[in-house]
Each structure stands twice: as C-alpha cells, then as structure tokens.
DRENDO-1510 file (C-alpha; in Angstrom, 1 decimal, always signed):
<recs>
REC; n; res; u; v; w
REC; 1; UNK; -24.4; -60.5; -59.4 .
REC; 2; UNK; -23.6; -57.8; -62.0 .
REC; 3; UNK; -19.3; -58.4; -61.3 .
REC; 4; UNK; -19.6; -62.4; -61.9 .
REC; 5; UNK; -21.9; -61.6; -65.3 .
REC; 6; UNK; -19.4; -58.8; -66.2 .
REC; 7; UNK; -16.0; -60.9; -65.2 .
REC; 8; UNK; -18.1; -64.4; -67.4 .
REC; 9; UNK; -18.2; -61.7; -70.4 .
REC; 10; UNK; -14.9; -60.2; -69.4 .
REC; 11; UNK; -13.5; -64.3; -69.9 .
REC; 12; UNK; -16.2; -65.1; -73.5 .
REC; 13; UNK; -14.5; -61.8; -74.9 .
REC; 14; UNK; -11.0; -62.7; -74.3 .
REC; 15; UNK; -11.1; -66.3; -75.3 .
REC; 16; UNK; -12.2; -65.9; -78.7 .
REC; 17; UNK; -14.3; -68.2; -80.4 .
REC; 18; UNK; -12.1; -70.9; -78.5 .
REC; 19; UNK; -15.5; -70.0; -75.5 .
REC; 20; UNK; -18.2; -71.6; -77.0 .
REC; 21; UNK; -16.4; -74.6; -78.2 .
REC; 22; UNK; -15.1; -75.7; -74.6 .
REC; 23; UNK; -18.6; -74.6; -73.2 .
REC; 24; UNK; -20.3; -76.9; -75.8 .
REC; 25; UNK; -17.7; -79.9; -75.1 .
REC; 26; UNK; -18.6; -79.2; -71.3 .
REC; 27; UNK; -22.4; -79.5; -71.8 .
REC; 28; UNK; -21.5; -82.6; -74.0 .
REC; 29; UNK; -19.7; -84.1; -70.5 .
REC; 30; UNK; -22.4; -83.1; -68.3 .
REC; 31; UNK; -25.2; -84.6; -70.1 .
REC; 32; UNK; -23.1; -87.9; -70.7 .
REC; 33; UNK; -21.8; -87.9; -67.2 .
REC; 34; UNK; -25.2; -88.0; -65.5 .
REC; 35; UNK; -24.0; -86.8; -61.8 .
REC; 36; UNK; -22.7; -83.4; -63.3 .
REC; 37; UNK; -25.6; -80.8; -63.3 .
REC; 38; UNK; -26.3; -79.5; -66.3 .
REC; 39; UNK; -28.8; -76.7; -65.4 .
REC; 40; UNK; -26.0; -74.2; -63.9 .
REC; 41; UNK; -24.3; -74.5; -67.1 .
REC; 42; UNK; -27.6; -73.5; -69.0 .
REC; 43; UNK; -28.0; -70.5; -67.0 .
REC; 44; UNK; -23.8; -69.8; -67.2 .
REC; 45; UNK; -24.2; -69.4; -70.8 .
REC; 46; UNK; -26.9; -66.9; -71.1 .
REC; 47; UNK; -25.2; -64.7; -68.5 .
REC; 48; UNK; -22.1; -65.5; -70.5 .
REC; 49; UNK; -23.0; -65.5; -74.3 .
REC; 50; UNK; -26.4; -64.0; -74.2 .
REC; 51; UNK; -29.3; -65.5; -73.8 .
REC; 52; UNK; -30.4; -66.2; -77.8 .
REC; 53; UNK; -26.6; -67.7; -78.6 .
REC; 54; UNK; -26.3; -69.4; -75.2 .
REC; 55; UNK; -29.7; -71.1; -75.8 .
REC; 56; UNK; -28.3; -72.1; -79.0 .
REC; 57; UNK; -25.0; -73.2; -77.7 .
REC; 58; UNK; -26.8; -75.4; -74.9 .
REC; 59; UNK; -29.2; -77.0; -77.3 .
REC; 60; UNK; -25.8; -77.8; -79.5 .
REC; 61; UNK; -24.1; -79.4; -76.9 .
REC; 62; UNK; -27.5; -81.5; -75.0 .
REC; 63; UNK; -28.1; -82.9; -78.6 .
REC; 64; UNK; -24.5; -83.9; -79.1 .
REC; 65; UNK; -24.4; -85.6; -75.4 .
REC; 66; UNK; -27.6; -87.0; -76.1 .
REC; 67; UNK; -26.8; -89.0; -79.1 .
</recs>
C-alpha cells in the first residue's frame, strides 16, 4: 500500500497544478455519469493530495457534477 500512495504522490508532484484540475473534471464525470463510482476517487485523492485538500478537491468537483 505504501508504493501505490508513494507512486499517486510521485504522479500529483510531477503534474503540477495540471493534478487537481483533471482529478476535479474526473469527479465532475463520475457524479454525472451515474454507473462510474465515485467513492474510489474520494479515497484516491486523500492518498494523493492529502486528506484536508483532497476533501476539498472532492467536494469541488461533487458540487460541480451535481449542479
């Protein structure tokens, strides 16, 4: 578990701020696209961003698919 968090930072760190934009456009597909399960993405970006800035980032993009 500790190589897939450390390879999800390894890929957040190296894409810039370009990594929460696609992750927030994902979660934006997922929650408008019913079938796609948004829960793995939740827990993706707290192992990825951290858990404060992924909460944030998923609560961005469930609002903007939601509306």
């Amino acid at each position: 578990m500790e190589e897939i968090a450390l390879q999800m930072e390894n890929y957040v760190t190296a894409s810039g701020v370009w990594g929460p934009v696609v992750y927030v456009l994902v979660m934006i597909v997922a929650i408008v696209i019913s079938p796609i399960p948004s829960s793995p993405l939740a827990i993706f970006a707290g192992l990825a961003f951290g858990w404060v800035k992924g909460m944030i980032l998923t609560l961005i993009g469930s609002i903007i698919g939601a509306t």
